[in-house]
N, C-alpha and C positions, 0 to 999 in steps of 0.2 A: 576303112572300117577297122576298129580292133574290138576284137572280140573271138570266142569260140564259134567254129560251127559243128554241128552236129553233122560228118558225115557216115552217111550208109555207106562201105567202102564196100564194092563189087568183089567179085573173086576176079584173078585175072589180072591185077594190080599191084605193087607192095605199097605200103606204106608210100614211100617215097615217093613214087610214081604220082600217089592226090597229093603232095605238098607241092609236087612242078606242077599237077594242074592246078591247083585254087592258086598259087603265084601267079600264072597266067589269066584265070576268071578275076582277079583281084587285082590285078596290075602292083603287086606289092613284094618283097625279093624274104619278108618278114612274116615266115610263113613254118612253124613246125605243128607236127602231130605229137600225143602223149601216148602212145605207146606201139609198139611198132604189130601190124598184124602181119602174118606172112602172106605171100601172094594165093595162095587157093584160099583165103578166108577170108568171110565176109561178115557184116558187122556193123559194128558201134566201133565209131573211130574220130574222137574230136578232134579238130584241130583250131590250132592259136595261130591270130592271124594279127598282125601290127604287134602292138603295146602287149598282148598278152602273151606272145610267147617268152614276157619275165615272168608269168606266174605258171607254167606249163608244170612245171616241177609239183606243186601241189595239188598236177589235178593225178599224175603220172601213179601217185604211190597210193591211191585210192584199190579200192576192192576191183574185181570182175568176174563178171556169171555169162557161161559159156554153155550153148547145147552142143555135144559132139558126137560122132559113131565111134566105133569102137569096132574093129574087126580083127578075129579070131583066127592062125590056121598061117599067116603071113608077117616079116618084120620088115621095114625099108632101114637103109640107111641113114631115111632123114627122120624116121619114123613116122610118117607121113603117106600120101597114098602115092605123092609124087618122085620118092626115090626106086631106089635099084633095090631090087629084094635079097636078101641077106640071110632070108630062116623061112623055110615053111614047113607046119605039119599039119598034117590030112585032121579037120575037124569032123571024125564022125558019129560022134555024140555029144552034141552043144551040151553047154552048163545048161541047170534050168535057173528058172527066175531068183527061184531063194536062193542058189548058189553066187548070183551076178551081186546079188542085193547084199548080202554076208562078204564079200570082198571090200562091195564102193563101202560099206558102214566100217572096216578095217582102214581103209582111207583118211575116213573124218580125223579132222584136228591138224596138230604141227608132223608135217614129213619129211624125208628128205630126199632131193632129187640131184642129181647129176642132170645138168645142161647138155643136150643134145649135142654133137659136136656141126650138126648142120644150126648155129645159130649164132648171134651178135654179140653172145659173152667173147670178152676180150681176155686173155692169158697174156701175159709178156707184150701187152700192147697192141697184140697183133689178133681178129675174131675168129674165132673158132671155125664157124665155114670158110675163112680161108684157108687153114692148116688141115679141112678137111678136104677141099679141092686142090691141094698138093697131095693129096694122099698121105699126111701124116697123120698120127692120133698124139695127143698132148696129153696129160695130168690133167683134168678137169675138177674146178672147187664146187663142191659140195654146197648147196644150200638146205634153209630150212624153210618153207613154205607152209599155209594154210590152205585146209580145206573149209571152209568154214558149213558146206552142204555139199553134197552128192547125191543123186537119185535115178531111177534107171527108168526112163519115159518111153520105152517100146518094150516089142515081145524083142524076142533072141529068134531072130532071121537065119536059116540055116538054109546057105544055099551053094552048090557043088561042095568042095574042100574048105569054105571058111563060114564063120556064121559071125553075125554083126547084130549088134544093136545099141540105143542114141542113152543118151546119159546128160546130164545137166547136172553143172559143176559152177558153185560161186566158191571162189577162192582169193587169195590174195596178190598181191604185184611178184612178178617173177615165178607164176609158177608155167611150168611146163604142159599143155594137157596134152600135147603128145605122148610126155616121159610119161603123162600119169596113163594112157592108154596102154604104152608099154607094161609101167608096172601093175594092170588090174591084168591086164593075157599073163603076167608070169605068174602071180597066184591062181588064176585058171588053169594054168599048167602050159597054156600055146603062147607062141612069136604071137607078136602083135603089132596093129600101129592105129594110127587116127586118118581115117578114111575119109572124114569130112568136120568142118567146125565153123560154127557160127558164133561172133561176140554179142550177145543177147544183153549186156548190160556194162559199161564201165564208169564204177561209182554211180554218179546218181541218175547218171544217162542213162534211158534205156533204148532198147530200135526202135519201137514208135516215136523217138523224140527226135530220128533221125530225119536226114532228105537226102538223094541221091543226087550226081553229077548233075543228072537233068533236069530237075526242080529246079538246083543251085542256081544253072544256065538260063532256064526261064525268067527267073525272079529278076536276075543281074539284066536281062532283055529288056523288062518292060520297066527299069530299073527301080526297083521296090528292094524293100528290105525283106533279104532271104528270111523265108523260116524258118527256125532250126540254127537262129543264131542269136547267141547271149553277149549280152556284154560284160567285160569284169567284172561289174559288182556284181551280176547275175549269177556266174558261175561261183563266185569267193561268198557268195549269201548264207551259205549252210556253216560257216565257219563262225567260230562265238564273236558276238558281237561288242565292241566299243564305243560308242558315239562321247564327239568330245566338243569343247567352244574350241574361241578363236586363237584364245591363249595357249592351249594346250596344244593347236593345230601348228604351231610355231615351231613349238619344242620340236614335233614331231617330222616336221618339214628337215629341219635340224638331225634327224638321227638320234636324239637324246635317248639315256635309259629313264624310265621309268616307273613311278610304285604303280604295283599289280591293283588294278579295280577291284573294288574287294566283291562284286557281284562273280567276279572269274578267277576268284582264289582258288579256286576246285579244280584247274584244269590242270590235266598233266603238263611235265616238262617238254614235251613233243610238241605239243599240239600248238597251234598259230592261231592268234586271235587280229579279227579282221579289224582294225581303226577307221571310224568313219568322219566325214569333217562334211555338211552340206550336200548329205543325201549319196556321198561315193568316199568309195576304200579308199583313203591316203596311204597311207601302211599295213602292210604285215607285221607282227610283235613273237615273241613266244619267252617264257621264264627266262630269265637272267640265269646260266649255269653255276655262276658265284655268289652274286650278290640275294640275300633272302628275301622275296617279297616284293623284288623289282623287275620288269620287263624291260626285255631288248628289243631295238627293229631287226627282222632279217631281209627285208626288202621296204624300201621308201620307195613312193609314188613322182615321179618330177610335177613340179608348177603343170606342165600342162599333158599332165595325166589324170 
């Protein structure tokens, strides 16, 4: 099979851990995820399995909306609920709601975040979680990330020394919501971290579009075709369309540039426009960076793709 599947990824797993299993459910070695979640979090996590782990990359830089806790009073080192604690101060008078909500609206828009040193940015070649299980600390580079929403879905839970409450955040690729749990506790004034986090939507996926391991394993049992599995075209659908003849399917087969459809002269220079030849994508395209008015392929389909 190539195609996406839409998994519910359990806590208790990383990322990597569902690419050895559906390799194994799949009998196939052609097997990656688009975006890595950490092991206590649970979620929307698609994975590309045969042929489409060459189109992984365009599903990877897509949006995602996330429900998280957020507690008050305690910092880990991984910022997280599963490291060693690093900071705590006694919460004995929670923020109230307009104070939570006037912070996450300081949020919205372009931020900047420092990468956790528990994570898979790489420095000098080498990932930052392992310079931190040497026990060293590095230079970490600064990004710029979207909030594009924030909003505060519970009361503020105040219970012994810390108080907590859940937040839902859609944002863009690379952002951190641990750092961002971090940074809503230091304008609250307390340590903080991310105590629990669900991926509630990546890009156009949402959890309902998801199935879990056991579904997966059902389906592959009674050997039907899983639910919660798209084919190429099905996932590249939302991207602007091309449809072409045979002539042109030639060219394209070929790698050729070509002049821009004037129905998709409007697209930015980023953006990938999907070629269609007999109802399926032959190619990806996006503007020519030299040439005016002409497209380039950034990925060609083979004959028997």
């Amino acid at each position: 099979m190539d195609g996406v599947l839409l998994l519910h990824k359990p806590a208790g797993l990383t990322s990597h851990n569902c690419v050895q299993k559906i390799r194994q459910l799949f009998r196939t070695k052609k097997v990656g995820h688009t975006g890595t979640l950490d092991p206590d979090v649970s979620g929307v996590l698609p994975i590309c399995i045969g042929k489409a782990t060459k189109v992984a990359q365009y599903l990877m830089s897509e949006d995602k909306e996330y429900v998280a806790e957020v507690t008050l009073g305690i910092a880990t080192e991984t910022e997280d609920a599963s490291g060693k604690v690093v900071a705590q101060k006694k919460v004995i008078h929670p923020p109230s709601r307009p104070e939570v909500e006037r912070v996450l609206k300081n949020l919205l828009g372009k931020i900047v975040q420092v990468p956790p040193m528990y994570s898979a940015v790489k420095v000098n070649g080498k990932k930052l979680y392992e310079y931190a299980r040497e026990g060293k600390m590095v230079n970490r580079p600064k990004r710029i990330v979207t909030i594009f929403d924030i909003c505060l879905r519970s009361n503020i839970k105040h219970e012994g020394n810390t108080a907590s409450f859940s937040i839902q955040v859609s944002c863009s690729k690379g952002t951190y919501i641990r750092t961002l749990a971090v940074m809503i506790g230091e304008q609250l004034g307390y340590p903080a971290h991310m105590s629990d986090l669900v991926r509630i939507r990546s890009g156009r996926f949402h959890l309902h579009d998801c199935i879990t391991f056991q579904t997966v394993e059902q389906f592959l049992e009674n050997g039907e075709f899983p639910k919660g599995f798209l084919t190429i075209d099905n996932v590249l659908n939302h991207l602007p369309k091309w449809t072409i003849n045979d002539t042109l399917a030639r060219k394209v087969r070929n790698g050729s540039v070509l002049t821009m459809p004037e129905h998709l002269s409007f697209i930015d220079k980023d953006e990938i426009i999907a070629v269609w030849h007999n109802q399926h994508i032959i190619a990806l395209y996006q503007k020519h960076p030299l040439k005016a008015n002409m497209i380039k392929p950034v990925k060609v389909m083979k004959q028997d793709e």
